[in-house]
N, C-alpha and C positions, 0 to 999 in steps of 0.2 A: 473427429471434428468436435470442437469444444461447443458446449452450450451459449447460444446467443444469447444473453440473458443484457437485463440495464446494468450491469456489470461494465458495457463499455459506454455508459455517461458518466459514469466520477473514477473519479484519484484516489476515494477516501471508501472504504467498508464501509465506516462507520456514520458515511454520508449516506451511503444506498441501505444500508439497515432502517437510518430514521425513516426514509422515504418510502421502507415498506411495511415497517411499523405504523405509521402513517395511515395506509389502506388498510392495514388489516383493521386498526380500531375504527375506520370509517366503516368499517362492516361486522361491528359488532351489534349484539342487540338494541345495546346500552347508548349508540351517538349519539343520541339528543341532548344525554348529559354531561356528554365528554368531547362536544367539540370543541371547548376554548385551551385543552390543556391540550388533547392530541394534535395539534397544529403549531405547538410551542414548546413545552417543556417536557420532553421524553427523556428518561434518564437510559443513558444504555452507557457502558465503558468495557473496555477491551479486557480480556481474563490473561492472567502473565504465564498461564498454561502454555508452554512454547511447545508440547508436544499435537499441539491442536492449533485453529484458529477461530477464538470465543467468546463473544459478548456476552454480556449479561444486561438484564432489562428489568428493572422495575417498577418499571412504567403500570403493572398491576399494583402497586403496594401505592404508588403514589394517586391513586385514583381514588381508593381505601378509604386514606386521610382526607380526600378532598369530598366526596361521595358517598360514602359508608356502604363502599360498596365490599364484598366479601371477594376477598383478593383471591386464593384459589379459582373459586370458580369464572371468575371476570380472567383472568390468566388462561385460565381452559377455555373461552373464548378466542381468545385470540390466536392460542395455538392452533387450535385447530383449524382456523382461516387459513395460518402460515403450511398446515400440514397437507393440507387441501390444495394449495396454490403455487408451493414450492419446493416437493417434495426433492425434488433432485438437486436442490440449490441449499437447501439449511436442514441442520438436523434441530430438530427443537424438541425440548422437555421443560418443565414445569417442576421446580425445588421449591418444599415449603420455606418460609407461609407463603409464596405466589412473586419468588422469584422466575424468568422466563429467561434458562439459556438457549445460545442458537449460535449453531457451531456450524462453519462455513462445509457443505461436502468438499471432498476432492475436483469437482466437473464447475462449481462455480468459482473455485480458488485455482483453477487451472486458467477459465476466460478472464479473469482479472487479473494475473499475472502473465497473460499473453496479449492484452491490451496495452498493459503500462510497458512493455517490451517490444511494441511493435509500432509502426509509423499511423495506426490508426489514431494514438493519444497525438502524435504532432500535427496530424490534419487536423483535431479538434482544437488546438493549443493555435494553429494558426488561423483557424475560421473564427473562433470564440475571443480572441486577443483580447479585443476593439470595444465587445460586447459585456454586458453585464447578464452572466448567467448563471446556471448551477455550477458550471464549469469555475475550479479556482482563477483567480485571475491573478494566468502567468507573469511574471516578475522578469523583465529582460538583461540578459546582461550587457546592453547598451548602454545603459546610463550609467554600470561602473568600469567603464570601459577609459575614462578620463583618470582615472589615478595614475599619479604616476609609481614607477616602481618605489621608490624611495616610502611613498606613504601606503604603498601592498605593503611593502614590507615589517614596517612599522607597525600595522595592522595587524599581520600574521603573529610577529612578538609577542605585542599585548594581547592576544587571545589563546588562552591556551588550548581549546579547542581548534580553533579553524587549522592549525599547519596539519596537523594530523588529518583531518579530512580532508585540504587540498590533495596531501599527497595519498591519500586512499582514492580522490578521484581521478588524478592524472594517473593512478595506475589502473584505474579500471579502463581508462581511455587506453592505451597501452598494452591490455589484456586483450582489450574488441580489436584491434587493428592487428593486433597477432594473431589469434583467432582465424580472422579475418584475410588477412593479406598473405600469411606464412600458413597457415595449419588449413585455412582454406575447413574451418568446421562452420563459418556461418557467412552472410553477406551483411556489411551497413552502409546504412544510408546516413553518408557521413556528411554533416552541415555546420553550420555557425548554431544552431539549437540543436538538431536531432543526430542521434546514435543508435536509431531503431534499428532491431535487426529482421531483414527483410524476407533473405532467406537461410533456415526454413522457413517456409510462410507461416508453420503452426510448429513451436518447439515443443517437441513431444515430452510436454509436462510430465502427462499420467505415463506409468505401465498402462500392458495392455488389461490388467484386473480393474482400471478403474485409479488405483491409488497412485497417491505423487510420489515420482521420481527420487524424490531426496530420501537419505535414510539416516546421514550424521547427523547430530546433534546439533553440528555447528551452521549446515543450512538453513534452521529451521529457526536458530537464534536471528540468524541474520534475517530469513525473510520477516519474523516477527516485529523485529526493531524496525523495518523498511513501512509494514504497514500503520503500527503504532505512530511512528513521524509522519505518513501521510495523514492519517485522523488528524491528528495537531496541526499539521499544516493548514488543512480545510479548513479547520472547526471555528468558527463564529463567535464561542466563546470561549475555549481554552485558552486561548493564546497569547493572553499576558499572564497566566501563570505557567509555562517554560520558558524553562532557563537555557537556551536557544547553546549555547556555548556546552555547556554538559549534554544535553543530546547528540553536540558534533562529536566529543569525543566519543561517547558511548557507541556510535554508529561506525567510526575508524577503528573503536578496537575491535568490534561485534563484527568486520569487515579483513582486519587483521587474520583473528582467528579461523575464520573461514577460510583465506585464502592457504593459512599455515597447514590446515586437514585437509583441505577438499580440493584432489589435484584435478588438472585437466586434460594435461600434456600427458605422452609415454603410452602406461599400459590402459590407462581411462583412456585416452581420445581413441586406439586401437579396436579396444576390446569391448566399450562400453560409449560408444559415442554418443547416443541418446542422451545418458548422463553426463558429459561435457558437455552436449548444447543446452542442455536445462541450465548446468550450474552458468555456463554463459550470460542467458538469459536473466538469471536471477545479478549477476554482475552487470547488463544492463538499464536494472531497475536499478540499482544501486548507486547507479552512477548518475540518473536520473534525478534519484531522493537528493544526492550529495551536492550535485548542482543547484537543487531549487534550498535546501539547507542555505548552502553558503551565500548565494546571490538574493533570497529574498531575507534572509532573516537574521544574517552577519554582514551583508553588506559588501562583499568582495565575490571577485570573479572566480569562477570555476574553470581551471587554467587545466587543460591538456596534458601538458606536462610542465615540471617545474625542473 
């Protein structure tokens, strides 16, 4: 059983890090003079370490400048809030002068990717629609449901990105139903939005030591670029500087490669099926990212098959 954790209220890491950065410095010694910045501008961004998954925070340095305050030590505050509070959820350390990493364990990157893989994000997606909340506000693909083929097609042309991820997402739709209907290695919950997969009810992410399932290289690219695009997806302000078209293809080829090393079928589904329903799983989220890519941020529908 994976850790309950607020892992299953966002989309985005790098949403629920702000939000626990957040607390932590609301329980530092120092709040009185850090509540206008801890509430607004925290700096954190994702480390391109793909053998990990790793922010960096220097939300202590920037306190420094505004405070004079002595970044080390104001950093050693906060850690140890997070060390104290979350111990089974982040690993954190503290690099001079009062940088603060904080690298997800295996138990809270196991409950965030069996969220975004399972029908509890589309119960949220469909309760939250309507509402203005933390929750992204989901992008339907109703309302590009009017093109006609003539200007999809047109569309796909001029983008050199989108046909590559269309056709990495109708094959991930293709992979779930195979899966699915022929190999009979998972159950979905198949809709006009969702491709949750239902059962197993818990995809046995971890081994049983604790650590994740994957061990190619090319799983680990792929989940990296799946969560780097949900941050940018979420984020409030990055999101007029990407270039929404170069993330599609990067995400098709990072999607490419994976499928080309990491099989499913044969001696994997037999011998190791734990690890086909993970890499499953992780082609679930995939196919999830590639949908909200294309329909909220290129404008065209995320088609099944083409």
């Amino acid at each position: 059983m994976y850790l309950r954790t607020s892992a299953n209220k966002y989309t985005a890491i790098a949403q629920l890090l702000h939000v626990i950065l957040v607390e932590a410095l609301s329980n530092t010694n120092t709040i009185k003079e850090l509540d206008y910045i801890s509430q607004t501008n925290i700096h954190l961004h994702k480390s391109r370490d793909l053998n990990r998954v790793l922010y960096i925070s220097g939300v202590a340095l920037q306190q420094k400048k505004s405070q004079n305050l002595h970044s080390m030590k104001f950093a050693q505050e906060i850690v140890c809030y997070l060390w104290a509070n979350y111990d089974q959820e982040l690993k954190v350390e503290i690099v001079s002068p009062g940088l603060i990493y904080i690298e997800l364990t295996s138990y809270l990157l196991a409950a965030f990717l069996q969220f975004l893989s399972s029908g509890e994000l589309w119960d949220e997606i469909k309760t939250h629609k309507n509402q203005s909340t933390s929750f992204h506000e989901y992008s339907s693909s109703k309302k590009y449901l009017s093109l006609s083929k003539d200007n999809l097609s047109q569309k796909l042309i001029n983008s050199r990105g989108s046909f590559p991820l269309q056709y990495a997402h109708a094959r991930c739709c293709s992979l779930l139903q195979l899966a699915a209907v022929g190999e009979e290695l998972i159950s979905l919950d198949v809709g006009c939005t969702s491709w949750a997969i239902t059962q197993p009810s818990e995809i046995p992410w971890l081994k049983e030591e604790g650590e994740l399932r994957f061990f190619h290289p090319a799983e680990f690219c792929l989940m990296s670029k799946l969560i780097e695009t949900l941050d940018n997806l979420d984020s409030k302000t990055i999101d007029k500087t990407v270039k929404w078209e170069n993330v599609a293809l990067g995400l098709s080829q990072s999607f490419e490669i994976f499928w080309s090393n990491c099989q499913i079928w044969g001696e994997v589904k037999i011998n190791y099926r734990e690890l086909a329903q993970a890499r499953l799983g992780l082609i679930a989220i995939a196919r999830f990212v590639f949908q909200r890519v294309l329909e909220e941020k290129l404008g065209l529908t995320a088609c099944s098959e083409l």
